[in-house]
C-alpha positions in Angstrom: 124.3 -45.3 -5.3 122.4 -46.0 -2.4 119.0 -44.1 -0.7 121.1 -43.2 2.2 124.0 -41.6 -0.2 121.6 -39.4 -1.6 120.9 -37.2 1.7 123.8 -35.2 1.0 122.7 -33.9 -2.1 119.4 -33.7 -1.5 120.7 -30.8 1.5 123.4 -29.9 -1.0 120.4 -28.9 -3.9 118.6 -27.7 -1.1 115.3 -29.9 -1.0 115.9 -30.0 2.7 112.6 -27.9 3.2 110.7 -30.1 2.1 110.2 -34.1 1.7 113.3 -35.5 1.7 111.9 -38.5 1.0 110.1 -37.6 -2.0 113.5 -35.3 -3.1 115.5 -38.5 -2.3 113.5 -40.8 -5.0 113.8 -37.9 -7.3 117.2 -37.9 -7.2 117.5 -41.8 -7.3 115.3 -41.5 -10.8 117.5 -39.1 -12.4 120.4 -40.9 -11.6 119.0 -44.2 -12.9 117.6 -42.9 -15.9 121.3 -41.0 -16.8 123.0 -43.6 -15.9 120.9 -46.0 -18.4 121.4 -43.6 -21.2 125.2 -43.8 -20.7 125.0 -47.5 -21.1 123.0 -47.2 -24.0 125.2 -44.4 -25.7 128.2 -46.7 -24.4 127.2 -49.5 -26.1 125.9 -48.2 -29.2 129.4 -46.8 -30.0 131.2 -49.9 -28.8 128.7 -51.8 -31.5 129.3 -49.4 -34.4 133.0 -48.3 -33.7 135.2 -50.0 -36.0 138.3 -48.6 -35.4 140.3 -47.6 -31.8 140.8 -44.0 -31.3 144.5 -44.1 -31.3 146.5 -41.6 -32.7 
């Protein structure tokens, strides 16, 4: 995701008021830091997952 993608949502979650600068970064921190728990979650199960999920 890029800093210009995030405008849209900051207007969408209506931080428009205010900094969109500051709202922008916030945005870009959540994203990072959710996206890094997914990877972590992701490969946790890939490490202790012996079996596929086939049924």
């Amino acid at each position: 995701m890029r800093f210009d993608d995030c405008k849209p949502l900051v207007q969408r979650f209506y931080f428009a008021e205010a900094s969109r600068s500051l709202h922008v970064e916030k945005i870009m921190q959540c994203f990072y830091r959710s996206t890094s728990t997914l990877s972590r979650i992701s490969d946790y199960l890939l490490q202790h997952v012996d079996a596929p999920c086939d049924e």
